[in-house]
ZARO-282637 format. One record per residue: residue number from 1; residue in one letter; x, y, z of N, C-alpha, C in turn. Coordinates in steps of 0.2 Angstrom, whole numbers. Example, Ala and Ser with C-alpha at 12.3 -4.5 7.8 and 13.67 -1.06 7.14 Angstrom:
% residues 2
{site 1,"a",{66,-28,39},{62,-22,39},{66,-16,39}}
{site 2,"s",{64,-11,35},{68,-5,36},{64,0,39}}
***
This chain:
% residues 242
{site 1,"x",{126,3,-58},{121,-1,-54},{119,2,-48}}
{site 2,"x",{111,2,-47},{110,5,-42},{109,1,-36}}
{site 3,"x",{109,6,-29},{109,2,-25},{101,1,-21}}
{site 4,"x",{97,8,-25},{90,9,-21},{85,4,-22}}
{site 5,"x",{82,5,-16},{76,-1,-14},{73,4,-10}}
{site 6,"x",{66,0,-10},{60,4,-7},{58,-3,-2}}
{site 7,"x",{56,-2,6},{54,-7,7},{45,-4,10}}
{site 8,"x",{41,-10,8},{36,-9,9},{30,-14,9}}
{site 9,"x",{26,-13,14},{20,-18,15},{13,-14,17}}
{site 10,"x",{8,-19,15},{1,-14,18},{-3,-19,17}}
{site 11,"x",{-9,-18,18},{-17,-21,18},{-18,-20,13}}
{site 12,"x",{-25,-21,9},{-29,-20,5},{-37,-25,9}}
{site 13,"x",{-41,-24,4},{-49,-24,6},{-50,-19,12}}
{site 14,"x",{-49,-16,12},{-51,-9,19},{-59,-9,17}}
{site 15,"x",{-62,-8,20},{-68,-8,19},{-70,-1,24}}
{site 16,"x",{-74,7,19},{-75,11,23},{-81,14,21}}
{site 17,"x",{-83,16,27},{-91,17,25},{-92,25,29}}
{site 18,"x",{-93,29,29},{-96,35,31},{-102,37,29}}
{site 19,"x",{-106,42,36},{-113,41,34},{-114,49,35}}
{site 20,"x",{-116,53,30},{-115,59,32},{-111,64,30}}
{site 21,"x",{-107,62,25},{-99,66,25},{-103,70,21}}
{site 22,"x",{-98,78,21},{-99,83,19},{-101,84,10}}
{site 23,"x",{-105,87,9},{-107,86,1},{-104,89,-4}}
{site 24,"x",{-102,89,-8},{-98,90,-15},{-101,94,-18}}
{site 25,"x",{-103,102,-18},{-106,103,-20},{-103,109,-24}}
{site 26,"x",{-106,113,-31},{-104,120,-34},{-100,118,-39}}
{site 27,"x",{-100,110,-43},{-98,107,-48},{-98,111,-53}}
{site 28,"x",{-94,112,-59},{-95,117,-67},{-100,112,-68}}
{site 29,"x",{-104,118,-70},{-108,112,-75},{-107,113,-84}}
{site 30,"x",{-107,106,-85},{-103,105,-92},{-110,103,-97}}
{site 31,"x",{-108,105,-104},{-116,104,-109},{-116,96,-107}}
{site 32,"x",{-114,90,-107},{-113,83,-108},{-116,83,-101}}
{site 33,"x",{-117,83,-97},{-119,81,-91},{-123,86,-86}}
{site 34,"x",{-130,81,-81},{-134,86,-79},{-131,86,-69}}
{site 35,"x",{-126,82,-71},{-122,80,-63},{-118,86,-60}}
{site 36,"x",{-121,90,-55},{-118,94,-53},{-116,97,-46}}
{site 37,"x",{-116,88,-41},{-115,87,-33},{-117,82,-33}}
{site 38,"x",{-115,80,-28},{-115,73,-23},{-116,74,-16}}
{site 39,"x",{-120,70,-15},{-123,72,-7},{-119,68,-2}}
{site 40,"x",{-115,64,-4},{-112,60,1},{-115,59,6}}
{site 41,"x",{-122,53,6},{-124,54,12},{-121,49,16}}
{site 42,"x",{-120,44,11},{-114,38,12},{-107,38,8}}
{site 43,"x",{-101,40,10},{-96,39,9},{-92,34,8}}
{site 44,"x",{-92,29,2},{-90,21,5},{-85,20,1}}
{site 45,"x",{-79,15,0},{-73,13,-2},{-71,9,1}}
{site 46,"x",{-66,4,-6},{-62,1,-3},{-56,3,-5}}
{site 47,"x",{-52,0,1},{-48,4,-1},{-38,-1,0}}
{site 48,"x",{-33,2,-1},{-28,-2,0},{-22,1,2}}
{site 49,"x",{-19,0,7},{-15,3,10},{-7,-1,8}}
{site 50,"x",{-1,6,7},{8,0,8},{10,8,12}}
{site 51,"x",{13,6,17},{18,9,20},{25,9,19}}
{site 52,"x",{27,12,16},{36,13,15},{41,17,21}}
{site 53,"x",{46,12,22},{53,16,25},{57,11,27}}
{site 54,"x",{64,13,25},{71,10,26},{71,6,33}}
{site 55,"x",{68,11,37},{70,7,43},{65,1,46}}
{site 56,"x",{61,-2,40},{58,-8,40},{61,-14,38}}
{site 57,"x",{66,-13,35},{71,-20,33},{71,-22,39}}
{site 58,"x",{72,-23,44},{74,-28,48},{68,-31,49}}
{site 59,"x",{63,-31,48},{57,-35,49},{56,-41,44}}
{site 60,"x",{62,-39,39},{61,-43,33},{66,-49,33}}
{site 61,"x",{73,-43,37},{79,-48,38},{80,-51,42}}
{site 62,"x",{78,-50,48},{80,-50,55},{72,-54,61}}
{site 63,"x",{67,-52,58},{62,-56,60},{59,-52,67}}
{site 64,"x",{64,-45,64},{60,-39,70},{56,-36,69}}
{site 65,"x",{50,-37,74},{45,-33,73},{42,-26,75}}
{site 66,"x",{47,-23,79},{49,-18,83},{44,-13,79}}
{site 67,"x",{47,-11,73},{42,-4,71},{37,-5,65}}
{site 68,"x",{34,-13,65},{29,-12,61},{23,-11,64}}
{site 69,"x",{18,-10,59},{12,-6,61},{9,-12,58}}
{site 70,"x",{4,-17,61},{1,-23,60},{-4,-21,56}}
{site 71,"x",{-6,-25,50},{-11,-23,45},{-19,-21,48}}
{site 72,"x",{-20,-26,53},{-27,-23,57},{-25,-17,60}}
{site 73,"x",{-20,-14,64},{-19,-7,65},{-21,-3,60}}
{site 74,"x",{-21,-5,54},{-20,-1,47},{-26,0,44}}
{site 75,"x",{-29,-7,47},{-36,-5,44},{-41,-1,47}}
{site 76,"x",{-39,-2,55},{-42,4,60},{-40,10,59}}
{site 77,"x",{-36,14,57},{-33,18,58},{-37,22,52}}
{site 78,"x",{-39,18,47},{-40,23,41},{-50,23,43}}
{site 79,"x",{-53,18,46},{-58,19,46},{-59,24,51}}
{site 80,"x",{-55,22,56},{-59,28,59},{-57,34,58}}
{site 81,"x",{-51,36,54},{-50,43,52},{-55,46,47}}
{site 82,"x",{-60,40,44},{-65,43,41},{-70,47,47}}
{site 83,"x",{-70,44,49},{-74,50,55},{-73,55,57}}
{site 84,"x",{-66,58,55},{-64,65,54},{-64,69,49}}
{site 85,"x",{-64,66,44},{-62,68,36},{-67,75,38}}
{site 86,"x",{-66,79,34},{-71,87,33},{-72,86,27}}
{site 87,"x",{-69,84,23},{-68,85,17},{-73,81,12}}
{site 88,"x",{-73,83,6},{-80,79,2},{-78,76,-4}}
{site 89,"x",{-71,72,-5},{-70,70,-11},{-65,64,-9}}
{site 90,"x",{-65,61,-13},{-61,53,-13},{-53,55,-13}}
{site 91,"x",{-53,60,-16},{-43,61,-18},{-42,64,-10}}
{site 92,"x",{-46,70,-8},{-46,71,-4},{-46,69,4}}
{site 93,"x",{-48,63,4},{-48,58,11},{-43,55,9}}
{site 94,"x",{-39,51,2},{-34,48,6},{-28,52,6}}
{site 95,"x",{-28,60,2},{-23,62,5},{-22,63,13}}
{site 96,"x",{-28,64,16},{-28,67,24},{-26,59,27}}
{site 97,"x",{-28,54,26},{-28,49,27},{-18,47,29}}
{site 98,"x",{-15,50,25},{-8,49,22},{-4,53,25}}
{site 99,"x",{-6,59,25},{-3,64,30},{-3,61,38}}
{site 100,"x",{-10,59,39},{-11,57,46},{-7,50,50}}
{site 101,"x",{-5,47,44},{-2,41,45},{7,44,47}}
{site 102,"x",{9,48,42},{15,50,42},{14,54,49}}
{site 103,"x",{10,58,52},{12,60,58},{13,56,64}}
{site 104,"x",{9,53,63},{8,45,68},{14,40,69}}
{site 105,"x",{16,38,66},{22,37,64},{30,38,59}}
{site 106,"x",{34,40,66},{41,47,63},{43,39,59}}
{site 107,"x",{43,33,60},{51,31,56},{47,28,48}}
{site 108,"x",{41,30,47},{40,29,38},{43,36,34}}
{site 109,"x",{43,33,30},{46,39,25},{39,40,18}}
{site 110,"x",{36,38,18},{29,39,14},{23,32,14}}
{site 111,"x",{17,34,13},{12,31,12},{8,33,5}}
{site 112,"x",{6,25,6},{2,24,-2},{-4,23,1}}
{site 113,"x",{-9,27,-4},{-17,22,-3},{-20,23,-9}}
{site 114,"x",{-25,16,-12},{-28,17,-17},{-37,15,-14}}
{site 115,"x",{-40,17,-20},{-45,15,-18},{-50,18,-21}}
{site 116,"x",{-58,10,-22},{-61,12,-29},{-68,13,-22}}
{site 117,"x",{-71,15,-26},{-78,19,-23},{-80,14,-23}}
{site 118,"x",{-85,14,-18},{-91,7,-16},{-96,14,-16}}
{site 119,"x",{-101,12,-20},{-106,17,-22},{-114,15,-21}}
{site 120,"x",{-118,19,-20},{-126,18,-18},{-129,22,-23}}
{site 121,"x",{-133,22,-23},{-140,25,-29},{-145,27,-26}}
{site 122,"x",{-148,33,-26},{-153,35,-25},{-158,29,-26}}
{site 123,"x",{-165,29,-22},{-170,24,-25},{-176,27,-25}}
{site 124,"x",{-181,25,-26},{-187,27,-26},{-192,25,-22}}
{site 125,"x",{-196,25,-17},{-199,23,-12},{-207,26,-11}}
{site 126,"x",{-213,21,-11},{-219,26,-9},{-221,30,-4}}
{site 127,"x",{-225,35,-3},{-226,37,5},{-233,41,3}}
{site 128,"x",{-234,45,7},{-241,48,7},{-241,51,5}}
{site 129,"x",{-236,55,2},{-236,59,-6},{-234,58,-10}}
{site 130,"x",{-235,51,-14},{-231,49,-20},{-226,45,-19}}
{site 131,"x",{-224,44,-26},{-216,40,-26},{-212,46,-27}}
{site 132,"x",{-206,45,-20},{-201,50,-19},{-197,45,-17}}
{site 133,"x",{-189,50,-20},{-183,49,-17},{-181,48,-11}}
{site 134,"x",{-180,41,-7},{-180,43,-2},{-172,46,1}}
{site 135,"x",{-172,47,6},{-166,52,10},{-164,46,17}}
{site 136,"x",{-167,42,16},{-165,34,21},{-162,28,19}}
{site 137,"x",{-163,25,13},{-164,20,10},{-158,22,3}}
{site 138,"x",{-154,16,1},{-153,16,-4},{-150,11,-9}}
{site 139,"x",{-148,11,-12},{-144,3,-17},{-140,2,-17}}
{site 140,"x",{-136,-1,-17},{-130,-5,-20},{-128,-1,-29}}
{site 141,"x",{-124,2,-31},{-123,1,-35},{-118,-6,-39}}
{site 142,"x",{-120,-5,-44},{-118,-13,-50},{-114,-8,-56}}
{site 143,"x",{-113,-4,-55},{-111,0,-62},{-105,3,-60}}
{site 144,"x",{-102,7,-66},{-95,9,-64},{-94,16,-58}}
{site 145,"x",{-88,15,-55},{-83,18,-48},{-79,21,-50}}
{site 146,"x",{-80,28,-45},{-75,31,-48},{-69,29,-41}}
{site 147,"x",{-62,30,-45},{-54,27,-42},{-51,33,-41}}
{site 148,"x",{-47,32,-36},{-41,37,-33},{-35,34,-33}}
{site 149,"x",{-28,36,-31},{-24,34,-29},{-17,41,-28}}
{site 150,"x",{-17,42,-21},{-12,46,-18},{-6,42,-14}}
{site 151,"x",{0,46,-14},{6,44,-11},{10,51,-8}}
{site 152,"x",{9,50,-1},{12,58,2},{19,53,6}}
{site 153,"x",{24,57,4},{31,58,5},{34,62,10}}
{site 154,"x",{37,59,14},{40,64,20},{46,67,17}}
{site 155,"x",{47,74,18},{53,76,15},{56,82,22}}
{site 156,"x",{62,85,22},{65,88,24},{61,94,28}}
{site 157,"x",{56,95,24},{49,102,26},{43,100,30}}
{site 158,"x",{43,94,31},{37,90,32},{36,84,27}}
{site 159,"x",{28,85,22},{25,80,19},{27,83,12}}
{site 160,"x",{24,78,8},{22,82,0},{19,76,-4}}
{site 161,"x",{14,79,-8},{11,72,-11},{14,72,-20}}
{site 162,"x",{18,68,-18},{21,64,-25},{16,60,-31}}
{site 163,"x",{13,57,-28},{8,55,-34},{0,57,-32}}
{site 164,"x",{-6,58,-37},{-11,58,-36},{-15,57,-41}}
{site 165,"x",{-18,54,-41},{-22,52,-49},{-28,50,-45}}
{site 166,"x",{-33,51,-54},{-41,50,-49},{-43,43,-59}}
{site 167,"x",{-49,40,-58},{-52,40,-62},{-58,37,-63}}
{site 168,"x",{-60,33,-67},{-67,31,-66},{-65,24,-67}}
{site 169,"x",{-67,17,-70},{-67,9,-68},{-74,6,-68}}
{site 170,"x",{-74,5,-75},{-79,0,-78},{-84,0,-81}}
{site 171,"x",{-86,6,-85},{-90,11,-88},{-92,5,-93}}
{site 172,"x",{-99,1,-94},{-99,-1,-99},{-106,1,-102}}
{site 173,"x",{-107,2,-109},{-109,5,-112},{-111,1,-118}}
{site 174,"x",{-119,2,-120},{-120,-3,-128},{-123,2,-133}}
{site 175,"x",{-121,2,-138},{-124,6,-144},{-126,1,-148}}
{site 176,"x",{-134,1,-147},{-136,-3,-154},{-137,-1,-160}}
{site 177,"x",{-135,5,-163},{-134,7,-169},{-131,11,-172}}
{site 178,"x",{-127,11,-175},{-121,16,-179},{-117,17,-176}}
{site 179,"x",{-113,10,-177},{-106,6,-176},{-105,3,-184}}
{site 180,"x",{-99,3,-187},{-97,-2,-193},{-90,-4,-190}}
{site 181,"x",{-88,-7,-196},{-82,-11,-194},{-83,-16,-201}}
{site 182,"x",{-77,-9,-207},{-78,-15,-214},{-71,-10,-217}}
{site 183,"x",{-70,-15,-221},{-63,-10,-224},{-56,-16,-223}}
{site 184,"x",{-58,-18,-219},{-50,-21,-217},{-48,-27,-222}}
{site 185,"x",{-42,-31,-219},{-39,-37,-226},{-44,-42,-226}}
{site 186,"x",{-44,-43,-231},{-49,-50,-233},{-47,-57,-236}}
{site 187,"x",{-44,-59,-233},{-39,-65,-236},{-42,-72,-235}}
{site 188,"x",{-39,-77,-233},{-39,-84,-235},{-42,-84,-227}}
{site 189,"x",{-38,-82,-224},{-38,-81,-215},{-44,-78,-212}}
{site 190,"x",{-48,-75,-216},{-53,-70,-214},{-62,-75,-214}}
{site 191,"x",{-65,-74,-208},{-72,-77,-208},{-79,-71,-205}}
{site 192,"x",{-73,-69,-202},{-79,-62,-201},{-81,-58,-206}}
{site 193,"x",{-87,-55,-208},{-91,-54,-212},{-92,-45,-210}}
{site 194,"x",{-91,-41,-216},{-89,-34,-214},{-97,-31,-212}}
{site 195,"x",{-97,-27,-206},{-103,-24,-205},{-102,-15,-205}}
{site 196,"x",{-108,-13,-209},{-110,-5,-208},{-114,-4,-205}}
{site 197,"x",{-118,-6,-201},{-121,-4,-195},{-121,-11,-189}}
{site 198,"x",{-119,-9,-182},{-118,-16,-180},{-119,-13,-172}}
{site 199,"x",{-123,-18,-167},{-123,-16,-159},{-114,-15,-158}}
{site 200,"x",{-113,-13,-154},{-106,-11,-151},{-106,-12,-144}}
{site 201,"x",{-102,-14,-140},{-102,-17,-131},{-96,-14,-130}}
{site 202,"x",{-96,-11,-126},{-87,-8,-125},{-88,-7,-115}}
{site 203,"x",{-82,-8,-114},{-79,-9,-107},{-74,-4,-107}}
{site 204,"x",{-73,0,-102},{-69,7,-101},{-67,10,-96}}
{site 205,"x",{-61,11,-94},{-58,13,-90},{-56,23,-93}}
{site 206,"x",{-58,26,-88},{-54,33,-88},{-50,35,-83}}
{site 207,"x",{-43,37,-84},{-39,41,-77},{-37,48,-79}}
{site 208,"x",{-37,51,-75},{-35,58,-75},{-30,61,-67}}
{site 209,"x",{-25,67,-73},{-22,69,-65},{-24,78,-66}}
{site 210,"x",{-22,79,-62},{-23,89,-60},{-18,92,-62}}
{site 211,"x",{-18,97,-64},{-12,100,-65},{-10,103,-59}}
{site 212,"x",{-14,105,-54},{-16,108,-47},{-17,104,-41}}
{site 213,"x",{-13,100,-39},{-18,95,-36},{-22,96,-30}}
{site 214,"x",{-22,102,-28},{-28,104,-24},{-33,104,-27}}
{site 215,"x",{-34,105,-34},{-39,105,-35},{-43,97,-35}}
{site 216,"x",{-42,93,-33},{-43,88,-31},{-45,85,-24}}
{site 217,"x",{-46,92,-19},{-48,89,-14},{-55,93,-13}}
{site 218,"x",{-59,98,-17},{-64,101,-19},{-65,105,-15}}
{site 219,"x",{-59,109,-12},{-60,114,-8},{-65,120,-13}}
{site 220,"x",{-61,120,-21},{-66,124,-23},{-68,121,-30}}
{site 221,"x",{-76,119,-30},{-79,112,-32},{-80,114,-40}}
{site 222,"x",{-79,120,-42},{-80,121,-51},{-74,119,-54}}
{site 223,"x",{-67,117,-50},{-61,114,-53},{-60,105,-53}}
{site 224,"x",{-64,105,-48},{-66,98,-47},{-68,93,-53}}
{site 225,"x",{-64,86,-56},{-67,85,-62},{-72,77,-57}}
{site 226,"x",{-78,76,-57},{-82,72,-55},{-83,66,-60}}
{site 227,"x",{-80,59,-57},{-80,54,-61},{-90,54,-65}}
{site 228,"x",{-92,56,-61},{-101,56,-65},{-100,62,-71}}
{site 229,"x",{-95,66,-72},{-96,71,-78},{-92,65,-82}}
{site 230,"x",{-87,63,-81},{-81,59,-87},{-86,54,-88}}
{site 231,"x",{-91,52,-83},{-95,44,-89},{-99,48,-96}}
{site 232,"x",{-102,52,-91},{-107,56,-95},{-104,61,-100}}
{site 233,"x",{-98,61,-99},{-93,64,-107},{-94,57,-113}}
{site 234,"x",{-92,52,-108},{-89,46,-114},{-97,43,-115}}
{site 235,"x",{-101,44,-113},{-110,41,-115},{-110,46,-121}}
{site 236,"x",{-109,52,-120},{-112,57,-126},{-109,56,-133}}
{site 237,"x",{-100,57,-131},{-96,54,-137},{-97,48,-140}}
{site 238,"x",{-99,44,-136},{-101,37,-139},{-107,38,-144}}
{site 239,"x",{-112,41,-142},{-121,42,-145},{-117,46,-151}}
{site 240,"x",{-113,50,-150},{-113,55,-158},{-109,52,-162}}
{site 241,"x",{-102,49,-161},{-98,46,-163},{-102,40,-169}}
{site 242,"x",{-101,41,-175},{-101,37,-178},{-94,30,-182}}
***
């Protein structure tokens, strides 16, 4: 029987916006896609924070509040660290984000943060030279985000990042032609009607981790996998995939 336990509490809905973060640039470019940087002119995420360390039980047992770090600190804490961030990727921020916490406060033993992209879209707008892109203005995206989630660990040497996973979250995708779906049992039970050629709607979630995870904060941006090449993998797959 074991005796370990993790104690741990945070926020979620962080709400983070930066205006001008550094650009993602020098992406491999791959035959399936024409996506090769992000200008981040807006940085934005939501994000979710849990602080872990033993020496929080008593806030749990005891009603002491001595070394908790209140959720609204938590949330200030990471908003305004985006003002510092150098850095141009999502994995990126929240490991600096984690590290910075852990230096801030000696009695946690590691922090968590997830967190899904709040994303914008280029638009289009007239001006005295036509319809151009503008460099002011931009959208709301409605379509799929790309997801992160890091967890930096205090150890003996300092920090170390124990988990880091990236992906993408809610890719939907319709093929209105060359999809089937016939062959299966056909019994007493059965009322659906076999089709060889049929529209197709699919919903889709992708994650991925690094075998390097530096490569993951785009110091150097040709190792970098960009959630806009992995849609633009699974669009292409889908169009040839019969």
């Amino acid at each position: 029987m074991t005796q370990a336990r993790t104690m741990f509490y945070g926020k979620g809905d962080v709400y983070v916006f930066r205006t001008y973060a550094n650009p993602l640039k020098g992406l491999k470019q791959i035959p399936e896609s024409n996506f090769t940087e992000k200008h981040n002119t807006i940085f934005g995420m939501n994000a979710k924070v849990a602080l872990k360390g033993e020496q929080l039980l008593t806030s749990f047992t005891e009603g002491d509040n001595t070394l908790v770090v209140a959720t609204d600190s938590m949330k200030n804490f990471i908003q305004r660290h985006a003002a510092s961030y150098e850095g141009a990727t999502l994995e990126g921020f929240l490991t600096y984000v984690c590290e910075r916490f852990l230096d801030k406060y000696s009695h946690l033993d590691a922090v968590r943060l997830e967190a899904q992209e709040y994303a914008f879209d280029d638009i289009k707008v007239g001006t005295s030279e036509g319809i151009k892109t503008s460099d002011l203005v931009f959208r709301k995206s409605r379509n799929e985000y790309a997801t992160a989630t890091v967890e930096v660990a205090r150890t003996a040497s300092g920090t170390e990042v124990v988990e880091l996973s990236s992906g993408i979250a809610d890719i939907q995708l319709i093929k209105v032609s060359g999809s089937s779906f016939y062959g299966y049992i056909i019994d007493e039970y059965t009322t659906l009607a076999e089709a060889t050629d049929r529209p197709l709607y699919i919903f889709l979630n992708i994650g991925w981790k690094y075998e390097n995870e530096q490569d993951a904060f785009g110091d150097n941006a040709a190792n970098y996998v960009a959630a806009e090449q992995v849609r633009d993998i699974a669009a292409t797959v889908f169009h040839t995939l019969d």
